[in-house]
DSSP file (Angstrom, degrees, kcal/mol; ACC not computed):
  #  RESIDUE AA STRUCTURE BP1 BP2  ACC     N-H-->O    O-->H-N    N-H-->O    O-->H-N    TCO  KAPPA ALPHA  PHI   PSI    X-CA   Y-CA   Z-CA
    1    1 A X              0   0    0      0, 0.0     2,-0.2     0, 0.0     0, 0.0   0.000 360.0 360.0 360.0 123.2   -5.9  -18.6  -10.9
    2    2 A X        -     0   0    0      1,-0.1     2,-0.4   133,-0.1     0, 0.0  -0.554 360.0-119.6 -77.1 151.4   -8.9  -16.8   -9.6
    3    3 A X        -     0   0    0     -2,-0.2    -1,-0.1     1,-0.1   131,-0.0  -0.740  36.6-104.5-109.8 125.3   -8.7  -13.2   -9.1
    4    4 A X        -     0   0    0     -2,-0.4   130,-0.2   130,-0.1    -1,-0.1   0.250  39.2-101.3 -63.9 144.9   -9.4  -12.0   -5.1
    5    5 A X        -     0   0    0    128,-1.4     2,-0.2     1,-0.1   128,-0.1   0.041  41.4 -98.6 -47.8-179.1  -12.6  -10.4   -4.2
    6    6 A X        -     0   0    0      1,-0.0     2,-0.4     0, 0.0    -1,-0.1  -0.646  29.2-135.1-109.1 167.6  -12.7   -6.6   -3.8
    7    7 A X        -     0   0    0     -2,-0.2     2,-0.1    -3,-0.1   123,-0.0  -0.897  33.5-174.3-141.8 109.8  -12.5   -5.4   -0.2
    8    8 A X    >>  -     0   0    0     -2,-0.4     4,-2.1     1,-0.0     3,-0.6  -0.372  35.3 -93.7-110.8 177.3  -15.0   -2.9   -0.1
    9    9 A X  H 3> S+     0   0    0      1,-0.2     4,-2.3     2,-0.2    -1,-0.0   0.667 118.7  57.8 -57.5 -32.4  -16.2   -0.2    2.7
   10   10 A X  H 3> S+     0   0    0      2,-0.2     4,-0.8     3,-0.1     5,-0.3   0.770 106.6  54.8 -79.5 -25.3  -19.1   -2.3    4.4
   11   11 A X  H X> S+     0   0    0     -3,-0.6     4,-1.5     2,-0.2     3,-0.8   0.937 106.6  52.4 -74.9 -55.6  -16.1   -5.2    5.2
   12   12 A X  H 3X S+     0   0    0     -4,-2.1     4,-1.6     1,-0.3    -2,-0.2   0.896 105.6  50.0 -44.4 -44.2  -14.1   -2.8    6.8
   13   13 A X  H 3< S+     0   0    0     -4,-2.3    -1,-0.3     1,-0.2    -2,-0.2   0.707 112.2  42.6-100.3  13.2  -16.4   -1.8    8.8
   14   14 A X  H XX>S+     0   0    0     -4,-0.8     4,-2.5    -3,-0.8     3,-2.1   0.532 108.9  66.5 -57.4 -33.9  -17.7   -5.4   10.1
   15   15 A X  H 3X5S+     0   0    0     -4,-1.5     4,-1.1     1,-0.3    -2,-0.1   0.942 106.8  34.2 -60.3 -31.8  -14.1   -6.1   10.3
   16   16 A X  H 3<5S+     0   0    0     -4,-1.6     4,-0.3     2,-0.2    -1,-0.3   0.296 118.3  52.3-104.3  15.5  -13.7   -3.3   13.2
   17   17 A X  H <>5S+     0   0    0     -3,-2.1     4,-1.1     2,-0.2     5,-0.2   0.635 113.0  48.2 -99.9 -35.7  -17.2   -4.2   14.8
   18   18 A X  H  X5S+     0   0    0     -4,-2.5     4,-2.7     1,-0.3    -2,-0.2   0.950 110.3  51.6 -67.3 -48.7  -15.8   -7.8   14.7
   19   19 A X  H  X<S+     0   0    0     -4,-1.1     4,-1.5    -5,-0.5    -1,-0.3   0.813 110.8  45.0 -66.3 -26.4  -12.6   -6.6   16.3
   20   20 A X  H  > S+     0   0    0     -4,-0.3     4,-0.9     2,-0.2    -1,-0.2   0.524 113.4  47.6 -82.0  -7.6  -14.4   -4.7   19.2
   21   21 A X  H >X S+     0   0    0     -4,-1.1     3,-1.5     2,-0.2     4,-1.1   0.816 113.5  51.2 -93.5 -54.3  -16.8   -7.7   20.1
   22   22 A X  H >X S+     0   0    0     -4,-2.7     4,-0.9     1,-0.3     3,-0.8   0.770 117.6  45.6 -32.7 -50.2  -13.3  -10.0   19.8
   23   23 A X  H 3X S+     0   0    0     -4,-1.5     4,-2.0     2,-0.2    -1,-0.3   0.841 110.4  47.8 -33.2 -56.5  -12.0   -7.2   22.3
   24   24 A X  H << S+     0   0    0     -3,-1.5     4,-0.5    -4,-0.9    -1,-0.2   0.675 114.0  44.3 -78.9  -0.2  -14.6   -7.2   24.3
   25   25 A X  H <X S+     0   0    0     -4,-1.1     4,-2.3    -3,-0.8    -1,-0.3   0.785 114.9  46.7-103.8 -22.2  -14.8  -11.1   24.7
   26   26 A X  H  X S+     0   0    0     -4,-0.9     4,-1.7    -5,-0.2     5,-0.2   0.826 113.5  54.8 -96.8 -18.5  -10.8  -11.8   25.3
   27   27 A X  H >X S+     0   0    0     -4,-2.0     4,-1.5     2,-0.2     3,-0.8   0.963 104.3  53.1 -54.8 -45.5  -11.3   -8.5   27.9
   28   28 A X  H 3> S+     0   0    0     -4,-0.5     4,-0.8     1,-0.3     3,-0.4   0.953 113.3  41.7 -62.4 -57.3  -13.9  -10.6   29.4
   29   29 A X  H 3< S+     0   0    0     -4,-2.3    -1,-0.3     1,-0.2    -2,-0.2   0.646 111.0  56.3 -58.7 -10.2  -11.2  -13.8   29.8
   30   30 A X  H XX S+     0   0    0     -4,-1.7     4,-2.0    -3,-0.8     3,-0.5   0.744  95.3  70.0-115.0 -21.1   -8.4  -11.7   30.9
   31   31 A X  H 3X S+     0   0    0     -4,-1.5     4,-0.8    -3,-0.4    -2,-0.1   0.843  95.6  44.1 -60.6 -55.9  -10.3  -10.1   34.0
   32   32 A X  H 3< S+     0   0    0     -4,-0.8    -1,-0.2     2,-0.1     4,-0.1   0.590 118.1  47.1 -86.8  19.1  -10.7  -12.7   36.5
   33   33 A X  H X> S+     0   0    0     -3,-0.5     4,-3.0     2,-0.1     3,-2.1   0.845 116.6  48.1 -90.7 -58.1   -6.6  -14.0   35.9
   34   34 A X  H 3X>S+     0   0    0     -4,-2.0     5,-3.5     1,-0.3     4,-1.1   0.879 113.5  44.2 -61.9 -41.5   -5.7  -10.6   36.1
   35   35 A X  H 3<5S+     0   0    0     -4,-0.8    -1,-0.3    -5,-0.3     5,-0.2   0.834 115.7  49.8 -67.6 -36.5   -7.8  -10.1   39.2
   36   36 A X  H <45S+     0   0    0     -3,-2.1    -2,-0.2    -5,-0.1    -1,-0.2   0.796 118.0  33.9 -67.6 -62.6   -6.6  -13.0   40.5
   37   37 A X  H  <5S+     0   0    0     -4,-3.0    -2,-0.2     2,-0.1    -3,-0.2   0.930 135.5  12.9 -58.8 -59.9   -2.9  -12.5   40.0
   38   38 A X  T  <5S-     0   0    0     -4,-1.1    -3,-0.2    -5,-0.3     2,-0.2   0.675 105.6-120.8-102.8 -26.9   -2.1   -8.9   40.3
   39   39 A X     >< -     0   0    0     -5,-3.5     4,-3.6     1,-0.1     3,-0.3  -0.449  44.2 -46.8  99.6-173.9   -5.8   -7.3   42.2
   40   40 A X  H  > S+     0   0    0      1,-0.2     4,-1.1     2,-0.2    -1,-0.1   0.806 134.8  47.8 -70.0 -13.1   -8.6   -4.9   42.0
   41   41 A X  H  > S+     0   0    0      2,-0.2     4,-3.0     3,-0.1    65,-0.2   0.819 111.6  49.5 -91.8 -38.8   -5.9   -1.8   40.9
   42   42 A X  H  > S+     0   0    0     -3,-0.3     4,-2.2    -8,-0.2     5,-0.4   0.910 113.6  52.9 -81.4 -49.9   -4.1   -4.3   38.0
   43   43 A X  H  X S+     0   0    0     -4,-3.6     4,-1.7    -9,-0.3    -2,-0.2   0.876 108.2  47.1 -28.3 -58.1   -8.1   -4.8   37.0
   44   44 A X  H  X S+     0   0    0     -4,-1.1     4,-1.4    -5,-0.2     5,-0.2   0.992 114.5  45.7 -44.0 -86.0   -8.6   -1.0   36.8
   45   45 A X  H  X S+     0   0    0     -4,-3.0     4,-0.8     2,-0.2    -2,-0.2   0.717 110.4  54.4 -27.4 -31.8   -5.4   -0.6   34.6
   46   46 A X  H  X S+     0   0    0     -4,-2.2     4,-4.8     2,-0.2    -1,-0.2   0.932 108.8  47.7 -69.0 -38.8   -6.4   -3.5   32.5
   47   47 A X  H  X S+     0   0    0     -4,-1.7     4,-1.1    -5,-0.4    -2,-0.2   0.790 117.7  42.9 -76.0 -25.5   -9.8   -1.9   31.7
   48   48 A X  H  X S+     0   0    0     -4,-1.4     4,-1.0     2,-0.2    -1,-0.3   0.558 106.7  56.3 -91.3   9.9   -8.3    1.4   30.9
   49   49 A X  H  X S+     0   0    0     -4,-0.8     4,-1.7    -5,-0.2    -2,-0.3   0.773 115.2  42.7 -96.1 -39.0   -5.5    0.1   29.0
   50   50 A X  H  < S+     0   0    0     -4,-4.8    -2,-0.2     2,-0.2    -3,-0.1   0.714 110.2  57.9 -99.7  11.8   -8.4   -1.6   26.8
   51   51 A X  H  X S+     0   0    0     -4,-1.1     4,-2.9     3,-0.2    -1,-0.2   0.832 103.4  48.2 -39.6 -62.3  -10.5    1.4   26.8
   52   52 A X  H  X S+     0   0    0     -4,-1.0     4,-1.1     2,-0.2    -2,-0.2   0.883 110.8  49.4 -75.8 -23.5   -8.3    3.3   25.5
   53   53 A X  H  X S+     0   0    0     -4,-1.7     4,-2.4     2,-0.2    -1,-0.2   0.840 116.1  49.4 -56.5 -38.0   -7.5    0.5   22.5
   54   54 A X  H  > S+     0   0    0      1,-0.3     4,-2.5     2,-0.2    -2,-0.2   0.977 113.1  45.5 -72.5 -46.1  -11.6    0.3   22.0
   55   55 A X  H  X S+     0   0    0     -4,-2.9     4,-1.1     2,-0.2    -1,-0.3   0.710 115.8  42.6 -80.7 -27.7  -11.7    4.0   21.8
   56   56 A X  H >X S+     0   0    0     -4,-1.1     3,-3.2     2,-0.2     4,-1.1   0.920 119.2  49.6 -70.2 -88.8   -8.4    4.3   19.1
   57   57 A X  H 3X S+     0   0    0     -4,-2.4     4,-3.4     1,-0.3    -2,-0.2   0.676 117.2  36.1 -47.3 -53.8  -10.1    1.2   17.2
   58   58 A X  H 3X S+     0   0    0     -4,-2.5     4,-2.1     1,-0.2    -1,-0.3   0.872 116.7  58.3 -78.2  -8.4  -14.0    2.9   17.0
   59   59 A X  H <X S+     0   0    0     -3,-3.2     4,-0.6    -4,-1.1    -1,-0.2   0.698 104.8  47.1 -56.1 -24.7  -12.1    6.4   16.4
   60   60 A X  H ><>S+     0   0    0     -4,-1.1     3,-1.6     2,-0.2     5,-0.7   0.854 109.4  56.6 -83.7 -59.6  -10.3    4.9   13.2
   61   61 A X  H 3X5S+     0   0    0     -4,-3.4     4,-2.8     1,-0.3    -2,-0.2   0.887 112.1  43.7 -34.3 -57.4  -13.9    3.6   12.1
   62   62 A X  H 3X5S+     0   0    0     -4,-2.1     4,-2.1     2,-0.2    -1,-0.3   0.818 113.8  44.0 -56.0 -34.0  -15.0    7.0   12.3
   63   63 A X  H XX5S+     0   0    0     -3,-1.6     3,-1.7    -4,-0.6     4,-0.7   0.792 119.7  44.2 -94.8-103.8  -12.1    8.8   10.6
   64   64 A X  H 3>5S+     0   0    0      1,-0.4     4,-1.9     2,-0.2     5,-0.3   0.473 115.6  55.2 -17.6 -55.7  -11.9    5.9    7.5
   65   65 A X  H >X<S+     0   0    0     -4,-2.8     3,-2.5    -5,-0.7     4,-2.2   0.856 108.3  41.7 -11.0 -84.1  -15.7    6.3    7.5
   66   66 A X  H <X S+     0   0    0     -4,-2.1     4,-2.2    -3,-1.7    -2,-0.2   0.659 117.8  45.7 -71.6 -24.3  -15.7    9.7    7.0
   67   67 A X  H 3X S+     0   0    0     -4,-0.7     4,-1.8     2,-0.1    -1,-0.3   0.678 109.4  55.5 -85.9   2.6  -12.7    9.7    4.3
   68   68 A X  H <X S+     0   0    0     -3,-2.5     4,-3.3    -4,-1.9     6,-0.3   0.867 107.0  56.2 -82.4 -65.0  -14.4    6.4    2.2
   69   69 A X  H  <>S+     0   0    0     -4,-2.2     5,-2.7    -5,-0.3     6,-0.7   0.848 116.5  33.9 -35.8 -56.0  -17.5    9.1    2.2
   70   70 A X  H ><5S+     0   0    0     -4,-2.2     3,-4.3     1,-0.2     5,-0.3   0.968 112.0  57.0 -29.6 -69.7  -15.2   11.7    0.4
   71   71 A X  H 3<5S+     0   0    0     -4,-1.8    -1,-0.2     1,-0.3    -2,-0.2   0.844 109.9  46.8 -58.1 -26.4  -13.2    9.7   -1.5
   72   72 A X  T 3<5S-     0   0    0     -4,-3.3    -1,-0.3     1,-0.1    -2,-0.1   0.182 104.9-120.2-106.3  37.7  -16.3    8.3   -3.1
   73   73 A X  T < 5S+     0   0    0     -3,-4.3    -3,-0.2    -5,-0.2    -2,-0.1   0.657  77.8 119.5  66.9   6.1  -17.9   11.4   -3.8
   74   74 A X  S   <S+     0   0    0     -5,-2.7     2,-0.2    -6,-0.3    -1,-0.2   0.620  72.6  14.4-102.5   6.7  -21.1   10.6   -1.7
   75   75 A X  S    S-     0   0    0     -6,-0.7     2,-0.3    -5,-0.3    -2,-0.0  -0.849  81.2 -85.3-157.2-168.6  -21.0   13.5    0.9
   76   76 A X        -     0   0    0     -2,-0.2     2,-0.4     2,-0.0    -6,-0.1  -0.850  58.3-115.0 -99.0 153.5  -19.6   16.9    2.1
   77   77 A X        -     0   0    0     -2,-0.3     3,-0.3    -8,-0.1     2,-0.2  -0.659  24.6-158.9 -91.6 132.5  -16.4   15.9    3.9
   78   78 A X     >  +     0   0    0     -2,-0.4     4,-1.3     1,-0.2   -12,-0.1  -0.561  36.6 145.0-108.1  66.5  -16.6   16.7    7.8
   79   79 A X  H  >  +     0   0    0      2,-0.2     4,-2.0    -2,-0.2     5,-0.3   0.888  59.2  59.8 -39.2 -66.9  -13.1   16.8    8.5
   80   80 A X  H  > S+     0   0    0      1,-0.3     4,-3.2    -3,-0.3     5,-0.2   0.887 108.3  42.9 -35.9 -68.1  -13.1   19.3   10.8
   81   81 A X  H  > S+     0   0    0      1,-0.2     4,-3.2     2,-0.2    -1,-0.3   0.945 109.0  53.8 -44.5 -53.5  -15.1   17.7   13.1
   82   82 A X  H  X S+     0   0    0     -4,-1.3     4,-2.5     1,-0.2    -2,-0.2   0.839 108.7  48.8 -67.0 -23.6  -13.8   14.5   12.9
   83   83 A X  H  X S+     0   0    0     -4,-2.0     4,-2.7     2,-0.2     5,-0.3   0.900 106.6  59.9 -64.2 -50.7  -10.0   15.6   13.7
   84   84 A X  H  X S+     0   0    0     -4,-3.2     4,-1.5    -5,-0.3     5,-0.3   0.980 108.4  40.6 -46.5 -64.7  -11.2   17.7   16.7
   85   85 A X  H  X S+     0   0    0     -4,-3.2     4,-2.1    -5,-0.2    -1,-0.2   0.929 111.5  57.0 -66.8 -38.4  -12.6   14.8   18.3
   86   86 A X  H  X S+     0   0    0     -4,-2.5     4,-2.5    -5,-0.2     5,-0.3   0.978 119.9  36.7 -14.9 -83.5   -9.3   12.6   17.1
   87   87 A X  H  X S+     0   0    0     -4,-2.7     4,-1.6     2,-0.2     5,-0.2   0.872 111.4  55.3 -13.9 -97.4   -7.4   15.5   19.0
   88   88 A X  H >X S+     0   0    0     -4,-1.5     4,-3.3     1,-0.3     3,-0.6   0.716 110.5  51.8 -15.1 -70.2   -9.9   15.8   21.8
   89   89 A X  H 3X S+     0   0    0     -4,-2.1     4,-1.7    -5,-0.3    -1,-0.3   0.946 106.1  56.5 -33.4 -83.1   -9.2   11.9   22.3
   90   90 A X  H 3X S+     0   0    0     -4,-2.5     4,-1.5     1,-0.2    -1,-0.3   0.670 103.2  43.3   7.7 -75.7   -6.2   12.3   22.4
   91   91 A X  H <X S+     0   0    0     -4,-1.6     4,-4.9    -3,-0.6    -1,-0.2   0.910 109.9  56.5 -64.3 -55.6   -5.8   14.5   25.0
   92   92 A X  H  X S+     0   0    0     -4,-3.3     4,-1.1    -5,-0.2    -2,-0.2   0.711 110.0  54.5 -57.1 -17.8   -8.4   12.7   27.3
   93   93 A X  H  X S+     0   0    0     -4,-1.7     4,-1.6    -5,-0.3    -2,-0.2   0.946 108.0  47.7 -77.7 -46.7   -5.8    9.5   26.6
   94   94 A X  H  X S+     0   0    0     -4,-1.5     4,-0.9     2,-0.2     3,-0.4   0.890 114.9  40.8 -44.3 -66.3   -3.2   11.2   27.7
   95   95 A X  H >X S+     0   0    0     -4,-4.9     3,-4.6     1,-0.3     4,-1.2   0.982 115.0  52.5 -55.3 -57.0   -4.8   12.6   31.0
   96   96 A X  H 3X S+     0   0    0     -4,-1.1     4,-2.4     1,-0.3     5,-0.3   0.735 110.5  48.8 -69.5 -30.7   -6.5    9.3   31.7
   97   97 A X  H 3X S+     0   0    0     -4,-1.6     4,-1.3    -3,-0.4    -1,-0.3   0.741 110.2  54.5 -76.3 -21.0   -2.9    7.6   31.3
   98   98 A X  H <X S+     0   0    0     -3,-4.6     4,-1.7    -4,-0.9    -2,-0.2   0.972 112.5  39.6 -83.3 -61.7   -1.3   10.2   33.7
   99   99 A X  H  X S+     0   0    0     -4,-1.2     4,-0.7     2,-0.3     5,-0.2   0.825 111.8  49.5 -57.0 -46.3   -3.6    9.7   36.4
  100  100 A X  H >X S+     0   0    0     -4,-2.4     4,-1.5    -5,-0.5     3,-0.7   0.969 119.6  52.2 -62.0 -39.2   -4.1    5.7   36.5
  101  101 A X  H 3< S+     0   0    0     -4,-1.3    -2,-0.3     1,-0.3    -1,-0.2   0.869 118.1  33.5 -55.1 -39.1   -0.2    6.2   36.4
  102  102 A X  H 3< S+     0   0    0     -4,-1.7    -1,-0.3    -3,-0.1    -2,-0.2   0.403 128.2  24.5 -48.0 -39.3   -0.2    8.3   38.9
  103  103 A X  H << S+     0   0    0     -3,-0.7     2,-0.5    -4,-0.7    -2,-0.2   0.254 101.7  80.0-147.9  -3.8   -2.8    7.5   41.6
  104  104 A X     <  -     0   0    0     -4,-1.5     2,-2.2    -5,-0.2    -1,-0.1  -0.937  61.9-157.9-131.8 112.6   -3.5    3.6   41.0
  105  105 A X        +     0   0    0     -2,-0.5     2,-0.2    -3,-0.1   -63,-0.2  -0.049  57.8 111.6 -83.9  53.9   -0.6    1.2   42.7
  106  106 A X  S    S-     0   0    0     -2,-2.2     2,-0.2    -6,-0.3     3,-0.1  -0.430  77.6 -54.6-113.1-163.3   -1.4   -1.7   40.3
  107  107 A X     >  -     0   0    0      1,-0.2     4,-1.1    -2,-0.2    -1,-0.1  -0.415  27.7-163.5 -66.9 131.9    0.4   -3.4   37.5
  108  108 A X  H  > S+     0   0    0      1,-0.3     4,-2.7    -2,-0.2     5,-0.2   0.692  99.0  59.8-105.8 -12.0    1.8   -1.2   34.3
  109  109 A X  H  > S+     0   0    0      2,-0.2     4,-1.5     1,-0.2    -1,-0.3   0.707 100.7  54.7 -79.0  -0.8    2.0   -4.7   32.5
  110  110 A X  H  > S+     0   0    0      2,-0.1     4,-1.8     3,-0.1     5,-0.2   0.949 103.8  50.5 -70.4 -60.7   -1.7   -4.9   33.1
  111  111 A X  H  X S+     0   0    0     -4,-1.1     4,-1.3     1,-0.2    -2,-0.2   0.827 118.8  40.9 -63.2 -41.5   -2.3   -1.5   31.4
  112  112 A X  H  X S+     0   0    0     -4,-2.7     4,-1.6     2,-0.2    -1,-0.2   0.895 109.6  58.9 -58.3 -37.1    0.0   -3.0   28.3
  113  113 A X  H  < S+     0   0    0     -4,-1.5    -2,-0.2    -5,-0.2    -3,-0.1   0.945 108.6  40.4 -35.6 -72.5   -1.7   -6.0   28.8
  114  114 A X  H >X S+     0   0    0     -4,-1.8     4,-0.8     1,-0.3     3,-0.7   0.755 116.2  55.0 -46.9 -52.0   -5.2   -4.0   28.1
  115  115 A X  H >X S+     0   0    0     -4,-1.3     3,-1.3    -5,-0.2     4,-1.2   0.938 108.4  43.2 -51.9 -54.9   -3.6   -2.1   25.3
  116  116 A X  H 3X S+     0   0    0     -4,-1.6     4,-0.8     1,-0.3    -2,-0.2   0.503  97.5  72.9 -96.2  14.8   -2.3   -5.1   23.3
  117  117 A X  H <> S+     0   0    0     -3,-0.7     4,-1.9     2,-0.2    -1,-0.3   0.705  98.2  47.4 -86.0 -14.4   -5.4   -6.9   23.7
  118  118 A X  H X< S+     0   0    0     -3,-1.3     3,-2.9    -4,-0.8     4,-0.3   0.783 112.4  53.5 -67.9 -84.3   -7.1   -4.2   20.9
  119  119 A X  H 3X S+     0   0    0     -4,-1.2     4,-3.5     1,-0.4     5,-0.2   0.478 110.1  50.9 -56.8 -21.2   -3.9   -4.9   18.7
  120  120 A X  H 3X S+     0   0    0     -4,-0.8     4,-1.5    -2,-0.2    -1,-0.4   0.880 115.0  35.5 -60.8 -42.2   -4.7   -8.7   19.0
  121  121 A X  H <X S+     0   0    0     -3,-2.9     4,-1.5    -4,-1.9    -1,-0.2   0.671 109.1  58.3 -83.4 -22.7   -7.9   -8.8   18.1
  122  122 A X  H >> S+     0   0    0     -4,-0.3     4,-3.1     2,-0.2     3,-0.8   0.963 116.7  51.8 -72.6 -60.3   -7.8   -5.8   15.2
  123  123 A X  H 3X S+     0   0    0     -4,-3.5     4,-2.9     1,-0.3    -2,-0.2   0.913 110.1  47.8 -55.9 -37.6   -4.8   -8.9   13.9
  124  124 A X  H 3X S+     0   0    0     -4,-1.5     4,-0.8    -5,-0.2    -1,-0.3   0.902 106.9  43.7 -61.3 -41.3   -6.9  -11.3   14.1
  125  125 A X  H XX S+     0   0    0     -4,-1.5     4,-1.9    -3,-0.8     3,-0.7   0.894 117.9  64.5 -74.7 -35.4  -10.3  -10.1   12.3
  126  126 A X  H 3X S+     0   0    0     -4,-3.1     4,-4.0     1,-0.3    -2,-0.2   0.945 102.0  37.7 -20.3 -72.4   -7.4   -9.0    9.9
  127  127 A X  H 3X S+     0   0    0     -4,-2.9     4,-1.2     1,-0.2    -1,-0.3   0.619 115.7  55.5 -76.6  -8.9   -6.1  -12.2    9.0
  128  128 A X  H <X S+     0   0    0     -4,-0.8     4,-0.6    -3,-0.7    -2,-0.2   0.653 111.1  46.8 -97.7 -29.1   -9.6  -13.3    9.0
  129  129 A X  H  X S+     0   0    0     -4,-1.9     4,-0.6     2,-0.2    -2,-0.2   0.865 112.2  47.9 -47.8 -73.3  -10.3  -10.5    6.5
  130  130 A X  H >X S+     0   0    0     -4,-4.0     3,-1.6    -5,-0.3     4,-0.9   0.902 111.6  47.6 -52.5 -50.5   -7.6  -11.2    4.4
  131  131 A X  H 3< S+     0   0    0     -4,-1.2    -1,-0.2     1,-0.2    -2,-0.2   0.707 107.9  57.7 -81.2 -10.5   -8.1  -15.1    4.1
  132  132 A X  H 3< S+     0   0    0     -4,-0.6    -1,-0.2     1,-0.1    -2,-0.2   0.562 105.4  46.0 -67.7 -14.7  -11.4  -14.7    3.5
  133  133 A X  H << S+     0   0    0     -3,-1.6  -128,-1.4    -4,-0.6    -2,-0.2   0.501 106.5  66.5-110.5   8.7  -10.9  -12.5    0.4
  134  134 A X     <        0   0    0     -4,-0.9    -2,-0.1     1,-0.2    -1,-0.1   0.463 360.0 360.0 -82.5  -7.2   -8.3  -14.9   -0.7
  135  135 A X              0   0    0     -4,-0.1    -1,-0.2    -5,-0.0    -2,-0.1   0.536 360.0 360.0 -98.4 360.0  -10.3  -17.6   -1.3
């Protein structure tokens, strides 16, 4: 039995550039059904519900980045920074969830919708990850 490849820092990060163009392509299909179905407000929702997914997904790139750099000794760790804007993000998800809830009469399964299209696509370049280092 052969023994699986290593799965090293430069895979990870194709893996979550792979997941935001996958994002960005099923976003691209999901817009004129959505648009179609629900209207220009359920549109809105969709696009911040996968906003905010794109913006968790390239926020994790950053944070994992910047702890691969630690762990492996190759830099001064900017922690600091990198939590503040985690935070910072945060907060700005939060407003931005209050207001489309709030001011925009459209669909809140749009705005899940939008959400659970990042987590689809992060499983997918996953499993695509995974079976690739399995062979």
């Amino acid at each position: 039995m052969s023994r699986p490849q290593e799965f090293k820092d430069e895979d990870f990060r194709r893996t979550i550039l792979r997941s935001l163009r996958l994002l960005a392509v099923l976003t691209a299909l999901a817009l004129p059904l959505v648009w179609w179905k629900a209207g220009w407000q359920s549109v809105l929702l969709l696009l911040v519900g996968v906003g905010i997914s794109g913006s968790g997904t390239w926020e994790y790139l950053r944070l994992m980045t910047g702890i691969m750099v630690v762990m492996d000794g190759g830099g001064k760790p900017r922690t600091g920074r990198l939590l503040t804007g985690f935070l910072l993000r945060l907060a700005v998800v939060a407003v931005v969830l209050y207001v489309t809830l709030k001011y925009l009469d459209g669909s809140v399964y749009a705005l899940a919708g939008g959400l659970g299209l990042g987590l689809i696509a992060l499983s997918v370049e996953g499993f695509r990850a995974m079976n690739a280092l399995t062979k």
